[in-house]
C-alpha positions as YAML, in Angstrom:
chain: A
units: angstrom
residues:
- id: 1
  name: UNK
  ca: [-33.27, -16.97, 70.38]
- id: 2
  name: UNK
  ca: [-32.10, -20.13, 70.43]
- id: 3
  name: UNK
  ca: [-29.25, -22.15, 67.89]
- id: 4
  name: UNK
  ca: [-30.30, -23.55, 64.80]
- id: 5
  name: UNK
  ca: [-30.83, -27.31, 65.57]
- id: 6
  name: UNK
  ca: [-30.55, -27.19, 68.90]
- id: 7
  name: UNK
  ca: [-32.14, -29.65, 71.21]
- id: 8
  name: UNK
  ca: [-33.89, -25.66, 72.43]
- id: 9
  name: UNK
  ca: [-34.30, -24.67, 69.51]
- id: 10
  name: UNK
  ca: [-36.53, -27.78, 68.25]
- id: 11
  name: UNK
  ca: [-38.40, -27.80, 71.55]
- id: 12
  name: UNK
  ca: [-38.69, -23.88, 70.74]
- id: 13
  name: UNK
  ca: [-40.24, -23.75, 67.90]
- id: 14
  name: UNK
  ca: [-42.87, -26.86, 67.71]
- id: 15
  name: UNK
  ca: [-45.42, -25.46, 68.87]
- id: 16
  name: UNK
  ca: [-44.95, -22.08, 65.94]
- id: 17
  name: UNK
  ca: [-45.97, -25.09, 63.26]
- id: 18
  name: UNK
  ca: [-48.99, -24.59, 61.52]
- id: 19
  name: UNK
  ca: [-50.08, -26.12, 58.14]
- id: 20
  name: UNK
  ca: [-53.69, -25.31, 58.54]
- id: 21
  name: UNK
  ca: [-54.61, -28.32, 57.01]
- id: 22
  name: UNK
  ca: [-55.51, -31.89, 58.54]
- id: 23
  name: UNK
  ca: [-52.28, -33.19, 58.56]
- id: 24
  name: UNK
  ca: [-51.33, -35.81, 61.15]
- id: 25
  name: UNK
  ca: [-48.40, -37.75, 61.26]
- id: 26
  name: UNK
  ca: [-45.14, -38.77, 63.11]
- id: 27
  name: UNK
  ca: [-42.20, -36.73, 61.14]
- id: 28
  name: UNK
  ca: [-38.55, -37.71, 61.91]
- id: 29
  name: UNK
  ca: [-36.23, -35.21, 60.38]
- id: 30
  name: UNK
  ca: [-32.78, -35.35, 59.68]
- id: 31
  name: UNK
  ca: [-30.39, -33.14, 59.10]
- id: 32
  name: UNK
  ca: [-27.36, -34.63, 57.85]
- id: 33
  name: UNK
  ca: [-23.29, -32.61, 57.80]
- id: 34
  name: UNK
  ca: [-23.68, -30.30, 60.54]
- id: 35
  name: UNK
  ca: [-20.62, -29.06, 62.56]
- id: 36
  name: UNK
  ca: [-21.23, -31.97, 65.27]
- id: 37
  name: UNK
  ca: [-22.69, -34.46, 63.10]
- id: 38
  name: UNK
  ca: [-26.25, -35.43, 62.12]
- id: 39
  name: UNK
  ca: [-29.11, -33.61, 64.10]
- id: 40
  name: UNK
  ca: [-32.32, -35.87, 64.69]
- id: 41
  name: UNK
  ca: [-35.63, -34.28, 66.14]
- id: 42
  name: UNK
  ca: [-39.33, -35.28, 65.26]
- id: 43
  name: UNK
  ca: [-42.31, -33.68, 65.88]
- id: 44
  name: UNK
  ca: [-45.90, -35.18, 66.33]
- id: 45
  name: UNK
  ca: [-48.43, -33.32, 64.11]
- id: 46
  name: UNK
  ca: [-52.43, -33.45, 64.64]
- id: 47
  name: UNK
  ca: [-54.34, -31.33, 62.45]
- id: 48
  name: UNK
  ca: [-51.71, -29.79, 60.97]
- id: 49
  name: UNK
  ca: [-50.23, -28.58, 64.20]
- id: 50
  name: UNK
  ca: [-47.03, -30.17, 66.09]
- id: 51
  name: UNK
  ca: [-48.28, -31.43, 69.21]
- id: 52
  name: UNK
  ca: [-45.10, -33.23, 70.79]
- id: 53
  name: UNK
  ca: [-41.57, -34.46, 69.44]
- id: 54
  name: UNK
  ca: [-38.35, -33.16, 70.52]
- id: 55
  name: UNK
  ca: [-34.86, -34.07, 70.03]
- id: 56
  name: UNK
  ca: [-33.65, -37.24, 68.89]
- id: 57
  name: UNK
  ca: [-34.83, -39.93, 66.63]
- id: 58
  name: UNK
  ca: [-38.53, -41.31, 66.59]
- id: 59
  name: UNK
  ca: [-39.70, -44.85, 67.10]
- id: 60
  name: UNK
  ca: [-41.76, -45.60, 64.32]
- id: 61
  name: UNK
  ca: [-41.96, -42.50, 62.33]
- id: 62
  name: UNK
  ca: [-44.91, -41.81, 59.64]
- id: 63
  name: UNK
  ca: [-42.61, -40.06, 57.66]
- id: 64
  name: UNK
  ca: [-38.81, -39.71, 57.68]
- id: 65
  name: UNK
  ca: [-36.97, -36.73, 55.81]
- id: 66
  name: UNK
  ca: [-33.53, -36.51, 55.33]
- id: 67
  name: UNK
  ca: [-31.40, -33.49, 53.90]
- id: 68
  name: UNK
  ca: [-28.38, -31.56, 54.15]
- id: 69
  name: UNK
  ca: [-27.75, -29.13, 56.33]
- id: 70
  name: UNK
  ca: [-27.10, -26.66, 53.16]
- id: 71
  name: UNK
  ca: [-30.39, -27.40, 52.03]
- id: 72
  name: UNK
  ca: [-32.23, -27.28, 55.14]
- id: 73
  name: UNK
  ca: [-31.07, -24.02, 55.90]
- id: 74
  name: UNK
  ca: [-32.63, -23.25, 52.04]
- id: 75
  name: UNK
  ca: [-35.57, -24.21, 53.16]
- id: 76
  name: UNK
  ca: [-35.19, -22.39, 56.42]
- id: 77
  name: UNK
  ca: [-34.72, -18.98, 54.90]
- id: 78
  name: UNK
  ca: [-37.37, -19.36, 51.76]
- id: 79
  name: UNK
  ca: [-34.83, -19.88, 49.40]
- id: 80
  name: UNK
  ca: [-35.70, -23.66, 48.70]
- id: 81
  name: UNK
  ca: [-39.60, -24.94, 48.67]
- id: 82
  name: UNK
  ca: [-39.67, -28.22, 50.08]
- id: 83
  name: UNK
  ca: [-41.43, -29.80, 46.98]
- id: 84
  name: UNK
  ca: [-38.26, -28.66, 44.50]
- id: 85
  name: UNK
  ca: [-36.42, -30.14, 47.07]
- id: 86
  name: UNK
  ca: [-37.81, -33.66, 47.49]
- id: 87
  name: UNK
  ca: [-38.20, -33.65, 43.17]
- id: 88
  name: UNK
  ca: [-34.62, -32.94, 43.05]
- id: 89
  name: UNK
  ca: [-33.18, -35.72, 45.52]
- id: 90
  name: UNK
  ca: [-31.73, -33.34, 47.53]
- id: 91
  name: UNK
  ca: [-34.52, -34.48, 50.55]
- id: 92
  name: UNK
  ca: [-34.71, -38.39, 51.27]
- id: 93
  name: UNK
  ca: [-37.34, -39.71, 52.32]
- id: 94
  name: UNK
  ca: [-38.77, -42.81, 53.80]
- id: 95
  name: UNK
  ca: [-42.28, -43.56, 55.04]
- id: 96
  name: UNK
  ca: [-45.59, -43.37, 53.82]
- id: 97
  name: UNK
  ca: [-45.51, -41.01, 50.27]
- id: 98
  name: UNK
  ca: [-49.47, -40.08, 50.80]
- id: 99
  name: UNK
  ca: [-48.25, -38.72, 53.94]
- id: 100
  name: UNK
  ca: [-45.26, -37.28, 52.76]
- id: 101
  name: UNK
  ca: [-47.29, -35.16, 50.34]
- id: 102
  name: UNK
  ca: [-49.52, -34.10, 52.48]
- id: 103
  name: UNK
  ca: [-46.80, -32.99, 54.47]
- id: 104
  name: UNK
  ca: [-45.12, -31.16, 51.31]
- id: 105
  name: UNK
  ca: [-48.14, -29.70, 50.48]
- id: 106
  name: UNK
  ca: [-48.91, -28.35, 53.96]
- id: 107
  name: UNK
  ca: [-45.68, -26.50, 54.02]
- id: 108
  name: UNK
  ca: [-46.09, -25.00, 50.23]
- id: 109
  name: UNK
  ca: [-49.15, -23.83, 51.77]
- id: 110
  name: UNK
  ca: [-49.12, -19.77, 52.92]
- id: 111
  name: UNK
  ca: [-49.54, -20.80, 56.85]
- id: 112
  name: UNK
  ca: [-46.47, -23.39, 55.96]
- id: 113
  name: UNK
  ca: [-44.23, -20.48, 54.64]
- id: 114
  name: UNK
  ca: [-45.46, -18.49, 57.28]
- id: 115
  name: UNK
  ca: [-44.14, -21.30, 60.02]
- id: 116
  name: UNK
  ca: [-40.84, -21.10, 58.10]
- id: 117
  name: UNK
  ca: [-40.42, -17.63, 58.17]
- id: 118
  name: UNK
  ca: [-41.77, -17.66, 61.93]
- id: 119
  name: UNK
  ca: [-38.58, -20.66, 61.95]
- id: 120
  name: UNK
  ca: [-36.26, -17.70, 60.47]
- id: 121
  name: UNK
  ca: [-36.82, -15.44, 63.01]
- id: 122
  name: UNK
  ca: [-36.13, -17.88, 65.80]
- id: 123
  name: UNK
  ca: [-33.03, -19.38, 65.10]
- id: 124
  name: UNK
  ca: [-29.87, -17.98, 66.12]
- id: 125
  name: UNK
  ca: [-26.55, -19.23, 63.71]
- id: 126
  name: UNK
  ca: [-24.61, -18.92, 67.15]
...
């Protein structure tokens, strides 16, 4: 088990991502207020499975999301749906919004919550 956020902890768990829909885009995700600062990773989704990414900021991202660590760890342990999230302005985003939705929809989706609960169980607070 691996920290939450950490550059093993995002190579970890990309390949545990599974929207089981036809999703395919290039996310950028940040999570903003951490301990040592803004965490960056992005991950490379075909058919609604990550593919490739890693640590660090994307070149050209599809889709960027931006939240608090607060509410990423919300989302993280099913307290927070993604959707409320982005409706609320508590997740920024940037990017293409048909992309974005079918990114939000993908992880409303049962084998979304099931990747986030599979996310749960991997990530150590350390």
């Amino acid at each position: 088990m691996s920290q939450w956020l950490s550059d093993a902890w995002v190579a970890e768990t990309a390949a545990t991502i599974d929207l089981a829909s036809p999703f395919a885009a290039l996310v950028q995700i940040t999570v903003t207020g951490t301990a040592g600062g803004d965490v960056r990773f992005h991950r490379i989704y075909e058919d609604g499975h990550v593919v490739g990414g890693g640590p660090g900021p994307a070149k050209g991202p599809d889709v960027a999301l931006t939240l608090p660590e607060v509410d990423a760890r919300d989302v993280l342990e099913g307290r927070l749906d993604p959707s409320v999230a982005f409706m609320q302005g508590r997740l920024k985003t940037s990017g293409d919004n048909g992309l974005l939705l079918g990114l939000l929809s993908g992880w409303s989706s049962p084998a979304g919550a099931a990747s986030l609960a599979h996310l749960r169980t991997s990530a150590d607070d350390g």
